[in-house]
N, CA, C and O of each residue as an XYZ file, in Angstrom:
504
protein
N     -19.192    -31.824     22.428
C     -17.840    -32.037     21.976
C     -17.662    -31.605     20.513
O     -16.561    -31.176     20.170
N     -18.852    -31.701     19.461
C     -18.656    -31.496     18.057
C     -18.731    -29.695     17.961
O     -18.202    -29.110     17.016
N     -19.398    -29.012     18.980
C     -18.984    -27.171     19.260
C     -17.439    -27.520     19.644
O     -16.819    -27.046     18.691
N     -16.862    -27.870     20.184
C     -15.204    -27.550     20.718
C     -14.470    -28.049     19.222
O     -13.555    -27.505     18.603
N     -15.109    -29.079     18.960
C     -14.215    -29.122     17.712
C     -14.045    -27.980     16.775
O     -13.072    -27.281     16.494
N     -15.431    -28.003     16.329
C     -15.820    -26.715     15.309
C     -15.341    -25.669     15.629
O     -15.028    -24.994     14.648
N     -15.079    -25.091     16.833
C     -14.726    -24.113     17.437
C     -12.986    -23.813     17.239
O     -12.537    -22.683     17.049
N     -12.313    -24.804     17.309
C     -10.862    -24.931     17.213
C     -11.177    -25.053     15.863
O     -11.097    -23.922     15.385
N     -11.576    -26.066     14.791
C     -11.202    -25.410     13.695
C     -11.652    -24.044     12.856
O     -11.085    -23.936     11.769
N     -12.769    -22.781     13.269
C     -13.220    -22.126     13.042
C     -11.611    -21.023     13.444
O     -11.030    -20.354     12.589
N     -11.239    -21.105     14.778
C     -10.121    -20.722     15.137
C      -8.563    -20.482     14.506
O      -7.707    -19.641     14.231
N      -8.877    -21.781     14.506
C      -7.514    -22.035     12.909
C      -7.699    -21.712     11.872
O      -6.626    -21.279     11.453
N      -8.680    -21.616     10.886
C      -8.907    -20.810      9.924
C      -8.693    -19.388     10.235
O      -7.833    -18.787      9.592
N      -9.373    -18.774     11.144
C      -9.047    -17.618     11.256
C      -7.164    -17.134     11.641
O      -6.582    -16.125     11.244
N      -6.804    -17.859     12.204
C      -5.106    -17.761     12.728
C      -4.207    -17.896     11.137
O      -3.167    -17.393     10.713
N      -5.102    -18.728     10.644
C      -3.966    -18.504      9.375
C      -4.306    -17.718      8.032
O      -3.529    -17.317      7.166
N      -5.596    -17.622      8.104
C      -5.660    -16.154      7.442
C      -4.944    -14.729      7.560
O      -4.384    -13.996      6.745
N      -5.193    -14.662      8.858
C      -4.460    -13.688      9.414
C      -2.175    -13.883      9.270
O      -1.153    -13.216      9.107
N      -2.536    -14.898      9.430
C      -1.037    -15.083      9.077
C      -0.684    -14.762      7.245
O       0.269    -14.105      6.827
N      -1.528    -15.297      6.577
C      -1.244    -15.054      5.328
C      -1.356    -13.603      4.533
O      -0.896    -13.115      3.502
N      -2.232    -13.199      5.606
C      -2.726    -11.333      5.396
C      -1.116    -10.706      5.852
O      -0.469     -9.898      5.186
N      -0.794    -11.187      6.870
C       0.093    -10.602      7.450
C       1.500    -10.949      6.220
O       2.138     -9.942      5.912
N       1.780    -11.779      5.812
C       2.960    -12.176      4.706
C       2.281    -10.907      3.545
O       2.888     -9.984      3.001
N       0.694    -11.325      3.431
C       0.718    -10.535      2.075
C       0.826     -8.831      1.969
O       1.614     -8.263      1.213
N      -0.079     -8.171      2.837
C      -0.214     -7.139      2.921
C       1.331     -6.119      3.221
O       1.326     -4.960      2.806
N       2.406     -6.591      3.850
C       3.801     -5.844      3.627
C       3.856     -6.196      2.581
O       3.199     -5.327      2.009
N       4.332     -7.217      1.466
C       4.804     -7.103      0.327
C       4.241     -6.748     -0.912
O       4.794     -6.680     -2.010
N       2.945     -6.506     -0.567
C       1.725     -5.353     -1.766
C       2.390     -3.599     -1.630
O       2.796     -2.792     -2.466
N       2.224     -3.570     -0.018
C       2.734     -2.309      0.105
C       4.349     -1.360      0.403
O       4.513     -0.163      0.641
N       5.352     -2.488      0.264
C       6.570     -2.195      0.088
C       6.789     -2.354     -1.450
O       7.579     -1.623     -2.047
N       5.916     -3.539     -2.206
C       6.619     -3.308     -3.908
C       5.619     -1.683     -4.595
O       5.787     -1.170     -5.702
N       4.524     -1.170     -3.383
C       4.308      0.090     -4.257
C       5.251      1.171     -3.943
O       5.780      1.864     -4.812
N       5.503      1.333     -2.334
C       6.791      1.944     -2.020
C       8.281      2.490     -3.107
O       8.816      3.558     -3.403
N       8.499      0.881     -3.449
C       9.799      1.210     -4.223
C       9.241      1.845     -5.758
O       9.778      2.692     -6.472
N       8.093      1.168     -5.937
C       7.697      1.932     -7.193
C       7.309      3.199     -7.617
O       7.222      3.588     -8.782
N       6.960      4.147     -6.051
C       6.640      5.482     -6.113
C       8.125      5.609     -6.165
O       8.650      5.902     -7.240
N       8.793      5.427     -5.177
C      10.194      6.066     -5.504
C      10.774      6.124     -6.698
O      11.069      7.174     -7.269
N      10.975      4.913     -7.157
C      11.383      5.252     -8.242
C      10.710      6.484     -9.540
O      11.284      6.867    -10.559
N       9.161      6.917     -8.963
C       8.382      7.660     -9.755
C       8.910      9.363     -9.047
O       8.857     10.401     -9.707
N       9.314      9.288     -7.838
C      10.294     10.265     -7.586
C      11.339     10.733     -8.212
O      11.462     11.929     -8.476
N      12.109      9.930     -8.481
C      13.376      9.598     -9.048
C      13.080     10.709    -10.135
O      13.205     11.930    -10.042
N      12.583      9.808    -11.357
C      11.953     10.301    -12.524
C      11.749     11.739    -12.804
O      12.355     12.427    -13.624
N      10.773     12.096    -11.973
C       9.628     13.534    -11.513
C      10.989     14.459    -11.192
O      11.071     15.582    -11.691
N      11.927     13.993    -10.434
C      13.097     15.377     -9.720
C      14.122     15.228    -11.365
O      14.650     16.336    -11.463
N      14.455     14.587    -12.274
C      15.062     14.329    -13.586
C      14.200     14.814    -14.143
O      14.788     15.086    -15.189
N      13.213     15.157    -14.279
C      12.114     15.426    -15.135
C      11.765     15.024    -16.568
O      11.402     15.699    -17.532
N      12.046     13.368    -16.370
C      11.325     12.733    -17.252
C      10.035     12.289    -16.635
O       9.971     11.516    -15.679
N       8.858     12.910    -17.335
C       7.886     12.868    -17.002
C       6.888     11.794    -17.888
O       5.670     11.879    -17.732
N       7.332     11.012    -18.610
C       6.915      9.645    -19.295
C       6.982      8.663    -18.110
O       5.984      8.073    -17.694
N       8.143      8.532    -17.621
C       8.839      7.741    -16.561
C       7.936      7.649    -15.379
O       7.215      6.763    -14.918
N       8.271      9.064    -15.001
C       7.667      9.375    -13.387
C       6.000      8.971    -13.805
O       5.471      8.316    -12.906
N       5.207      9.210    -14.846
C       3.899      9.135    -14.886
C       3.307      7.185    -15.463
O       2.244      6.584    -15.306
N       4.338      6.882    -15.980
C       4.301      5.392    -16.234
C       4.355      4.728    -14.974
O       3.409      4.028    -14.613
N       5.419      4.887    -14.238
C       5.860      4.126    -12.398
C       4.453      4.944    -11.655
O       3.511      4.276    -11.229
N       4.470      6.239    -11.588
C       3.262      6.391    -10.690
C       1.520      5.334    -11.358
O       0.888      4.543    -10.658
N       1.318      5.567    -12.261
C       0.653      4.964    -12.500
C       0.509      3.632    -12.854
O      -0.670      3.285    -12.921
N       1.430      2.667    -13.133
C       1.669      1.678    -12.683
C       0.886      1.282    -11.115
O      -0.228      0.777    -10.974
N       1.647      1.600    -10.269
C       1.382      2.226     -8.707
C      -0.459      2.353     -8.743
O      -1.183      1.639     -8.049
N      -0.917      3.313     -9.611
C      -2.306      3.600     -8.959
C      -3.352      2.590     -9.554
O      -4.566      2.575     -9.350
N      -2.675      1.832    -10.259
C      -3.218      0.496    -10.951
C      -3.270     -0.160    -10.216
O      -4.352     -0.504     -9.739
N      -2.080     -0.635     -9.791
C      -2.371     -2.052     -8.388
C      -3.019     -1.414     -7.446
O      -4.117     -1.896     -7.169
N      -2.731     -0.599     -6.936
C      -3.512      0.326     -5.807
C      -4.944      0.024     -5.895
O      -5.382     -0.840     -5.135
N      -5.799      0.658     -6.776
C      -6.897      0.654     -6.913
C      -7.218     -1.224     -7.371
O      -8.308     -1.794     -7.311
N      -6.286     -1.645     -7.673
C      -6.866     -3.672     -8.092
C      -7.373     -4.077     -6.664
O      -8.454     -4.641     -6.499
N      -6.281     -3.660     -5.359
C      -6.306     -4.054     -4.429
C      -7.177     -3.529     -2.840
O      -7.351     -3.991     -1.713
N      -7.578     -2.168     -3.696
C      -7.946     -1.548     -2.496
C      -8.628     -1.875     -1.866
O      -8.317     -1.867     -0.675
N      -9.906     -2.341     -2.236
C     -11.116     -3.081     -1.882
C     -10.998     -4.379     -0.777
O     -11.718     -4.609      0.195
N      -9.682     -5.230     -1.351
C      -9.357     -5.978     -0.610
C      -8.458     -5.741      0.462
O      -8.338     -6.631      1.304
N      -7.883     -4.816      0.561
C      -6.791     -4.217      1.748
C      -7.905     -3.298      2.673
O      -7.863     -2.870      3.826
N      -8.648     -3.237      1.874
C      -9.649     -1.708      3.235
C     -10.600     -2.896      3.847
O     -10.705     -2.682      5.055
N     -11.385     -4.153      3.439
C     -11.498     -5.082      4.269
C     -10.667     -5.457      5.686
O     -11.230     -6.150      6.533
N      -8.860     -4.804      5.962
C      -8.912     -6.067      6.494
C      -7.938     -4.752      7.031
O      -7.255     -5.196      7.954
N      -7.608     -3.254      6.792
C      -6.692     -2.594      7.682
C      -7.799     -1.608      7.877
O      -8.978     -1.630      7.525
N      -6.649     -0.204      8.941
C      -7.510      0.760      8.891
C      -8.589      1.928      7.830
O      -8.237      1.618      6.692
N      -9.120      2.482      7.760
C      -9.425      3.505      6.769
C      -8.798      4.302      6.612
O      -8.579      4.542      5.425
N      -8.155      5.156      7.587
C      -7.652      6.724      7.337
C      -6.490      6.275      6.563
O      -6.899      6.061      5.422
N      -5.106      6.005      6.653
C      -4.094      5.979      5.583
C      -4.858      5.577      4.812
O      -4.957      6.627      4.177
N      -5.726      4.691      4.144
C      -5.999      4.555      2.963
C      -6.871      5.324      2.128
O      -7.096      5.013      0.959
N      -7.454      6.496      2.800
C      -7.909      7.489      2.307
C      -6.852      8.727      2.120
O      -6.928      9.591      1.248
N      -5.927      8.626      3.057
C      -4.962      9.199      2.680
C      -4.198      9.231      1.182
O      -4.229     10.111      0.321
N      -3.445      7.834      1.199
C      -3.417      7.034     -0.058
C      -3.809      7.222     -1.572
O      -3.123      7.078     -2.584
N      -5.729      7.755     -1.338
C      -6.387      8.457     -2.415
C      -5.826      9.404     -2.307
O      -4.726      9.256     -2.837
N      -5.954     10.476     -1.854
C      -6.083     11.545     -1.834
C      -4.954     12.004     -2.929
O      -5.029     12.602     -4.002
N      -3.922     11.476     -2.202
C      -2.041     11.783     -2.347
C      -2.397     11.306     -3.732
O      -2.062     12.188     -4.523
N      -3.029     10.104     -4.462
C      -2.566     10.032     -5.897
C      -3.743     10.791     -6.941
O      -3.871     10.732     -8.164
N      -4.679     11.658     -5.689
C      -5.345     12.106     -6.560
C      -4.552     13.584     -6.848
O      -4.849     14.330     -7.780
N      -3.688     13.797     -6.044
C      -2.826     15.024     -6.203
C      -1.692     14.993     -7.156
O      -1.377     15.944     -7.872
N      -1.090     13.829     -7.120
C      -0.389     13.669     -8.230
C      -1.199     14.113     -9.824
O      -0.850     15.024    -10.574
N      -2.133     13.332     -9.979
C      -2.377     14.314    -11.532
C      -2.697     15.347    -11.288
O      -2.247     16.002    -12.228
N      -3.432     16.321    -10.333
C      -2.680     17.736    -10.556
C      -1.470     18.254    -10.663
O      -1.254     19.349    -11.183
N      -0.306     17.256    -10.019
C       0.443     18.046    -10.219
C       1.651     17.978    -11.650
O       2.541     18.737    -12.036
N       1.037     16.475    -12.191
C       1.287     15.896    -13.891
C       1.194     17.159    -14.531
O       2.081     17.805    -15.089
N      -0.768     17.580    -14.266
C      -0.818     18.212    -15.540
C      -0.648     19.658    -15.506
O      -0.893     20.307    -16.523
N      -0.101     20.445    -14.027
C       0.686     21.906    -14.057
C       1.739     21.774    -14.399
O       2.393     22.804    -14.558
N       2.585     20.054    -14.751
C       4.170     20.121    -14.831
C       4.619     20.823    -13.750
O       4.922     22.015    -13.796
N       4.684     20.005    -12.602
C       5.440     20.676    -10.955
C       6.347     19.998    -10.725
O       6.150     19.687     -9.551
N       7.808     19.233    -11.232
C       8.279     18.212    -10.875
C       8.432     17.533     -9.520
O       8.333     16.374     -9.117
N       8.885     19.429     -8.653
C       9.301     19.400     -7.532
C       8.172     18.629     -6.900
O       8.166     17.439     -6.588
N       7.011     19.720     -6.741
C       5.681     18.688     -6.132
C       5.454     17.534     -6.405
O       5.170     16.926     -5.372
N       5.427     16.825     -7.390
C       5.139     15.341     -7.895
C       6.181     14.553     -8.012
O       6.150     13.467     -8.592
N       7.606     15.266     -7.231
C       8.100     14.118     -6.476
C       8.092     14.161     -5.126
O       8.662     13.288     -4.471
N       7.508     15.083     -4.616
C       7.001     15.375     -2.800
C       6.217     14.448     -2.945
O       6.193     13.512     -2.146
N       5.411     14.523     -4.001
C       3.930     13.431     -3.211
C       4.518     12.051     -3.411
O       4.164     11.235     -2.560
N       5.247     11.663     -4.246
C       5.254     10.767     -4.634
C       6.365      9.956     -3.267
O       6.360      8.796     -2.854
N       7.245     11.181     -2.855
C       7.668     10.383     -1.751
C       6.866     10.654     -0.434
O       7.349     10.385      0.666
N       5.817     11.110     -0.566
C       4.828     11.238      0.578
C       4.162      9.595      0.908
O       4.079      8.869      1.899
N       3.640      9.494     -1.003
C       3.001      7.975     -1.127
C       3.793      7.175     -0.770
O       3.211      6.338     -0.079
N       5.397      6.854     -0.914
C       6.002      5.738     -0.422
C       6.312      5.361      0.957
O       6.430      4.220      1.404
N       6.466      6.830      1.765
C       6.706      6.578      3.175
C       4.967      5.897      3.427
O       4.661      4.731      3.676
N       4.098      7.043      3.261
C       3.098      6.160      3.651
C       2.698      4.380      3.149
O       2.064      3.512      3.748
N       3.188      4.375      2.202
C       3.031      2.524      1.866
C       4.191      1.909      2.818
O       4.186      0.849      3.444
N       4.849      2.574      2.758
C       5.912      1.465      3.899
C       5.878      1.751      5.048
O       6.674      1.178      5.791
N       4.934      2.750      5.610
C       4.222      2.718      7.142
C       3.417      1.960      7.107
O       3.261      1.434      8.210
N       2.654      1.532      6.222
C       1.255      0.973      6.511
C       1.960     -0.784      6.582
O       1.643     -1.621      7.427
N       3.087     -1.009      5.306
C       3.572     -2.776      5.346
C       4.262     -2.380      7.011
O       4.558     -3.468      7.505
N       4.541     -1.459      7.815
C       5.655     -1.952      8.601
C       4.196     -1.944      9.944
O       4.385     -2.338     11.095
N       3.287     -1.589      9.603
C       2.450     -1.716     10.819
C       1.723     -3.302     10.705
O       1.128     -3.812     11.654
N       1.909     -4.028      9.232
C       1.212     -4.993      8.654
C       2.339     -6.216      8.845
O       2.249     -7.392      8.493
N       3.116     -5.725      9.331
C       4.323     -6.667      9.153
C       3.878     -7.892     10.132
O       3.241     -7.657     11.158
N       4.177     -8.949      9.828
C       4.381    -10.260     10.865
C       4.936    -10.491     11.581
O       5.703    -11.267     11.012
N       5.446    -10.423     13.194
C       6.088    -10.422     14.319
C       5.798    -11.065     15.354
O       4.652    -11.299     15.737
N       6.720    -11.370     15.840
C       6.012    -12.907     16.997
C       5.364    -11.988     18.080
O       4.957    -12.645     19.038
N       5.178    -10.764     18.174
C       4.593    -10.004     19.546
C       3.034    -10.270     18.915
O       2.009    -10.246     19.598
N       3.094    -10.517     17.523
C       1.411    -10.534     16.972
C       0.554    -12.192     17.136
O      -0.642    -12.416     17.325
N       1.174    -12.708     17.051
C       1.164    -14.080     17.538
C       0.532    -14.172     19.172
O      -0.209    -15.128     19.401
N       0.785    -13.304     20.170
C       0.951    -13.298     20.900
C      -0.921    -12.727     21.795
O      -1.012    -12.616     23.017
């Protein structure tokens, strides 16, 4: 009887982790979303203080968190993820606006694919 217990609460720990992953992980990757965009924004105006402050902003939390987000989703977008902001400083330091606001809205669709696959929904519950 003390395995069935342990067992249900081993269970529940795990159910609400997962619930709290699920709250956290969309709203890590929708507030980088709006923040590449706005590093879009910037990059097509071509203030490039702006666009390179918001993108990097962006590759700051990115990299705080990565470690802990590649624990617990897939790999490939998040190698993706690299890649895309490793392209951005190439394209900083040719001064490409056009390109380095492509990527930059490349990076946001992909962050708000990855919160909308991370999202919490009662079919996940399920």
């Amino acid at each position: 009887m003390k395995r069935l217990w342990l067992g249900i609460g081993v269970l529940a720990v795990f159910l609400a982790a997962s619930l709290l992953l699920s709250w956290y992980l969309p709203g890590l990757h929708r507030d980088l979303s709006e923040t590449l965009s706005a590093a879009a924004q910037a990059a097509e105006k071509s203030d490039w203080e702006e666009a390179a402050r918001l993108a990097g902003g962006a590759k700051q939390t990115w990299e705080r968190s990565r470690h802990f987000v590649a624990s617990f989703t897939d790999h490939e977008p998040l190698e993706t993820l690299d890649s895309l902001f490793a392209e951005l400083e190439v394209y900083r330091a040719a001064a490409l606006p056009i390109d380095y606001a492509a990527t930059c809205v490349q990076l946001s669709q992909l962050c708000l694919a990855i919160a909308e696959s991370h999202c919490l929904t009662w079919w996940n519950l399920l």
